[in-house]
C-alpha positions as CSV (number, residue, x, y, z in Angstrom):
1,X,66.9,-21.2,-12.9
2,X,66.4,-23.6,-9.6
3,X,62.8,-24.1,-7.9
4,X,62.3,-23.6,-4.8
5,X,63.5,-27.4,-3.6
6,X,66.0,-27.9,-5.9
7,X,67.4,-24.7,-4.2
8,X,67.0,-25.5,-0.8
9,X,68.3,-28.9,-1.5
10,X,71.0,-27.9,-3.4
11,X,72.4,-25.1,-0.1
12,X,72.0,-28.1,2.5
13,X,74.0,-30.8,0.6
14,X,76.7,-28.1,-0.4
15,X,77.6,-27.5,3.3
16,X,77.1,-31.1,4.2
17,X,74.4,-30.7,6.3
18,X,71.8,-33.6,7.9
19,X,68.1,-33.2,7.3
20,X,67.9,-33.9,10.4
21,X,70.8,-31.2,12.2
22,X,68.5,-29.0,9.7
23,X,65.3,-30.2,12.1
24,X,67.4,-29.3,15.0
25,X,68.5,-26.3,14.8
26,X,65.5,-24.8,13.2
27,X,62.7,-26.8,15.1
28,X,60.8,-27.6,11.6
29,X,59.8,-31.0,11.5
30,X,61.9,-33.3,9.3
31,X,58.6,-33.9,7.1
32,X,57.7,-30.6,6.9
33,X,61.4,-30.2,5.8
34,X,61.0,-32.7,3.2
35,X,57.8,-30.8,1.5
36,X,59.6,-28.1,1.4
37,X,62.7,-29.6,-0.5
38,X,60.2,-31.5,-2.7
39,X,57.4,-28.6,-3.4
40,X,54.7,-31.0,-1.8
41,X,53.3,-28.0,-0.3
42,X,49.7,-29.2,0.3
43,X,51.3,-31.3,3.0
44,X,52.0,-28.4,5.2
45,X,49.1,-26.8,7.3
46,X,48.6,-23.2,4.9
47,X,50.5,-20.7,2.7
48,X,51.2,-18.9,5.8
49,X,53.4,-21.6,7.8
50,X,55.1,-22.8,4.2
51,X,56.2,-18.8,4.2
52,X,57.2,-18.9,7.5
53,X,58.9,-22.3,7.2
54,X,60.6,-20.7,3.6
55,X,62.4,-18.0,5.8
56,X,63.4,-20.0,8.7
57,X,64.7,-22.6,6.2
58,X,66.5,-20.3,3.8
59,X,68.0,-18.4,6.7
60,X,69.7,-21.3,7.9
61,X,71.2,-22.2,4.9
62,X,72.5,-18.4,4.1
63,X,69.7,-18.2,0.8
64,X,68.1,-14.9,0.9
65,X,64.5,-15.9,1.9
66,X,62.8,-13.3,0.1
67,X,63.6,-14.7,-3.1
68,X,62.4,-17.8,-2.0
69,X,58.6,-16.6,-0.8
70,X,58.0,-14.4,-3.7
71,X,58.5,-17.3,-5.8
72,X,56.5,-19.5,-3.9
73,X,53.7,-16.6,-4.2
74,X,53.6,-16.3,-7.6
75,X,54.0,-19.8,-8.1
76,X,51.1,-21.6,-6.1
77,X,49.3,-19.1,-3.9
78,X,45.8,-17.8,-5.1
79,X,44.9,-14.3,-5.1
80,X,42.4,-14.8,-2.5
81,X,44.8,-17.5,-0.2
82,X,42.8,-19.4,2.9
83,X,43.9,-17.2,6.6
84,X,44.8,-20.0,8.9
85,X,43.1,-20.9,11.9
86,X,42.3,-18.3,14.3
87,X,44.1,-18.6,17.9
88,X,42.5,-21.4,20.0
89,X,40.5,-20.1,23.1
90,X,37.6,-17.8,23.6
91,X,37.2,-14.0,22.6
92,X,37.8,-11.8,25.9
93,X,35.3,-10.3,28.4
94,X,33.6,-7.5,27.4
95,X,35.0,-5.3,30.2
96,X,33.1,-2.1,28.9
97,X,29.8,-3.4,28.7
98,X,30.4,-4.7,32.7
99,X,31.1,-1.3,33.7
100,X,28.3,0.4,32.0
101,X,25.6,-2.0,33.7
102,X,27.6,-1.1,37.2
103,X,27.1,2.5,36.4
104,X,23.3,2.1,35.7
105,X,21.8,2.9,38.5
106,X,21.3,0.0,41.3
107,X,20.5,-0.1,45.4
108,X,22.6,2.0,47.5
109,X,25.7,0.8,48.9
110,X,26.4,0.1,53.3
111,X,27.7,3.1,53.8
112,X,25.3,5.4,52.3
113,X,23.0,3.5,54.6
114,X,25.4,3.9,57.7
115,X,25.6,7.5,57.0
116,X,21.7,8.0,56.5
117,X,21.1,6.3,60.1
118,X,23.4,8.2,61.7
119,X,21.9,11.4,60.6
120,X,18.3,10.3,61.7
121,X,19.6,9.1,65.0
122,X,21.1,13.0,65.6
123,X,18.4,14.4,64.4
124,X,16.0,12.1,67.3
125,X,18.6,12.7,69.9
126,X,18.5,16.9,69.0
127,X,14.7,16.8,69.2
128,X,14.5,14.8,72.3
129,X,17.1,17.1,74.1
130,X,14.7,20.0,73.2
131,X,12.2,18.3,74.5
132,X,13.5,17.2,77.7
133,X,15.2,20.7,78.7
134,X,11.7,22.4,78.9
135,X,9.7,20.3,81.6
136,X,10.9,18.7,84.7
137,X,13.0,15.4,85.3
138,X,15.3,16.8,81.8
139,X,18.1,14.1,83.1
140,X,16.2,11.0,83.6
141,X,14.7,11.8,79.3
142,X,18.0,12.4,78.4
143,X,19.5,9.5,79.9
144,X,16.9,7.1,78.4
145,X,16.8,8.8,74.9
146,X,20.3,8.6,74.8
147,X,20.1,4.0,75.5
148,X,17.2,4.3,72.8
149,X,19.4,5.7,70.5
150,X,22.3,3.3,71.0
151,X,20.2,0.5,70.7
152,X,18.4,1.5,67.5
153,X,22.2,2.7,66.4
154,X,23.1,-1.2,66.9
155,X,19.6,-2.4,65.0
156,X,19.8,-0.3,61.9
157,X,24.0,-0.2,61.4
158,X,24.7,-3.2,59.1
159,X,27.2,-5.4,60.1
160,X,30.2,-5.1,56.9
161,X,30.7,-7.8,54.6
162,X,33.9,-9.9,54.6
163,X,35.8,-9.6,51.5
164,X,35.0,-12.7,49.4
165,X,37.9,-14.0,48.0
166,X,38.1,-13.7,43.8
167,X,37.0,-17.1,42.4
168,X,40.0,-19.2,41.1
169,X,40.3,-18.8,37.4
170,X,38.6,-21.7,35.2
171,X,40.8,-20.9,31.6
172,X,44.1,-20.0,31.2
173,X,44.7,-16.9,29.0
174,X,48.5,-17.2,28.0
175,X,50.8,-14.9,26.6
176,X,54.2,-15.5,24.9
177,X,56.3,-12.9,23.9
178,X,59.7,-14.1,22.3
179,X,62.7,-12.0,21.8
180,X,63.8,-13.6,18.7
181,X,61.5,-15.9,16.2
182,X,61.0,-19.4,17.8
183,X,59.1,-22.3,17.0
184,X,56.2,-23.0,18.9
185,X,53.5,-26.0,19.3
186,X,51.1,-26.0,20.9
187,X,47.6,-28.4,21.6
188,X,45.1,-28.9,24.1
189,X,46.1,-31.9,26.1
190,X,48.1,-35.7,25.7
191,X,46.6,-37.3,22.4
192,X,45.1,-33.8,20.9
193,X,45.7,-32.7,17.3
194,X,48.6,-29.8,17.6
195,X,46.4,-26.3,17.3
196,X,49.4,-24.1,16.2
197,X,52.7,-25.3,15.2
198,X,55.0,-22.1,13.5
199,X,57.3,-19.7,13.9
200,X,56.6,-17.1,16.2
201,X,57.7,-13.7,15.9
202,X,55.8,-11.5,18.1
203,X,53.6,-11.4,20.9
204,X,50.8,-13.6,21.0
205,X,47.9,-14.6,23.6
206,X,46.0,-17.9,23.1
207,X,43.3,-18.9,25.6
208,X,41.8,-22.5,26.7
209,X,41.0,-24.6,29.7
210,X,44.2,-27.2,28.8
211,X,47.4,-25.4,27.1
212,X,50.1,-27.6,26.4
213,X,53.4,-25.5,25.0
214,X,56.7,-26.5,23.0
215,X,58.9,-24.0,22.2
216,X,61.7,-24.2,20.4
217,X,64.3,-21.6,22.8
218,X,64.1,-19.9,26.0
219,X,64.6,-16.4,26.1
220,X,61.3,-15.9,25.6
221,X,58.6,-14.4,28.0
222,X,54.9,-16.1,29.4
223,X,52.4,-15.1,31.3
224,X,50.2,-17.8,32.9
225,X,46.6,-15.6,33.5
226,X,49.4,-12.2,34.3
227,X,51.1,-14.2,36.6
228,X,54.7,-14.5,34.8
229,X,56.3,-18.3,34.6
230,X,59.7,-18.7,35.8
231,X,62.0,-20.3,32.4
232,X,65.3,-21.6,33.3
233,X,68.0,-20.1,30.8
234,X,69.5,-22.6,28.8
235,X,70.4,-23.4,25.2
236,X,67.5,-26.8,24.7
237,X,64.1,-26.5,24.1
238,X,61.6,-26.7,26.5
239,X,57.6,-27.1,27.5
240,X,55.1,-26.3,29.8
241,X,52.0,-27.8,31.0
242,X,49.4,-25.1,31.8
243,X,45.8,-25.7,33.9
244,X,43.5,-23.4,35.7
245,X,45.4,-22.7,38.6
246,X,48.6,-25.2,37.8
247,X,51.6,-25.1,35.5
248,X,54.4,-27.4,35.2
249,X,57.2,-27.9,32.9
250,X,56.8,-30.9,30.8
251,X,60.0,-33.1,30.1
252,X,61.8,-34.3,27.4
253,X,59.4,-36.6,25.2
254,X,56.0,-35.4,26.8
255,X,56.0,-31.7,25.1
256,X,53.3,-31.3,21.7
257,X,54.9,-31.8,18.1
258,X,57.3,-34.6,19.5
């Protein structure tokens, strides 16, 4: 019975195929490629890409994957394997704890103040019109209570805050959701180690203040902190540069993994 190279190597150079057409239509990287065909698996990141790689791999050349990554299980991984590295960027905002301190008590708000000085001011202007109709010269009391109580309406009525605008964003939380498994690199910035580099098969949100994204098709969806980025349809790759506040698409030669 073939190993797991030997049968891998065996499919691509029975259909004539390139290692490198192999690179290109999968978006594996040629020396990942090699490992595979060679069973130097400690040169890929973790059990869990060398899986992923297995299917994508096997998939392409028509070999039933599954064969492929049970072997590989029983073959080299532990019973306790490594998890890989969790998703780059910060845990999110605790959004429940917020909104438990807000409910907690606190001063009251403008217009339970508005609301409290107009009462008070009806309630002097009632007594004063009592007042006034019982003794002589009612009109001339009435007409000066009632410029007291505009001017102490003006005084005590606080003038409304203008909406502040919402601070501009200082991370970017990104999410890709693909419609199909596609490859996807991605770092932190020109001359950075790649943080993830795999398939990707569902949806998945990574967070930091400097994204930079390869992926390996199109149809796939992102959202750039929920605002959704705009992908041109088209069969090549493509990359994206994404900043606080900015996001470009990167070209040819400038995208992660390249």
């Amino acid at each position: 019975m073939l190993g797991i190279g030997e049968t891998l190597r065996e499919a691509r150079m029975r259909q004539g195929i390139d290692i490198t057409e192999v690179e290109t239509r999968t978006k594996i990287r040629a020396k990942y490629l090699r490992a595979l065909e060679n069973e130097e698996f400690a040169l890929l990141p973790g059990p869990t890409f060398v899986r992923s790689f297995l299917r994508t791999y096997g998939d392409y050349l028509g070999i039933d994957s599954s064969l492929l990554i049970e072997e590989f299980r029983a073959r080299h991984e532990s019973p306790d394997p490594l998890e890989p590295r969790q998703p780059i960027g910060a845990p999110p905002p605790r959004g429940r704890e917020r909104q438990q301190r807000r409910s907690i008590g606190g001063p009251p708000s403008p217009g339970v103040l508005i609301v409290g000085a107009v009462v008070g001011i009806l309630v002097i202007l009632l007594i004063v019109g009592l007042s006034s109709d019982s003794g002589p010269g009612g009109g001339d009391k009435d007409e000066t209570a009632t410029e007291k109580a505009r001017t102490s309406t003006q005084r005590t009525t606080p003038r409304r805050k203008r909406r502040e605008r919402p601070a501009a964003p200082r991370r970017v939380t990104l999410k890709i959701s693909p419609t199909a498994p596609t490859y996807v690199c991605i770092d932190r910035g020109e001359g950075t180690e790649p943080e993830i580099e795999n398939s990707l098969a569902k949806a998945q949100t990574f967070r930091g203040k400097h994204l930079r994204v390869n992926l390996g098709r199109r149809s796939v969806k992102i959202t750039a902190n929920g605002k959704a980025v705009k992908i041109t349809p088209g069969p090549t790759p493509v990359g994206f540069d994404f900043r606080p506040g900015k996001t470009r698409e990167l070209p040819d030669g400038q995208r992660p993994c390249q």
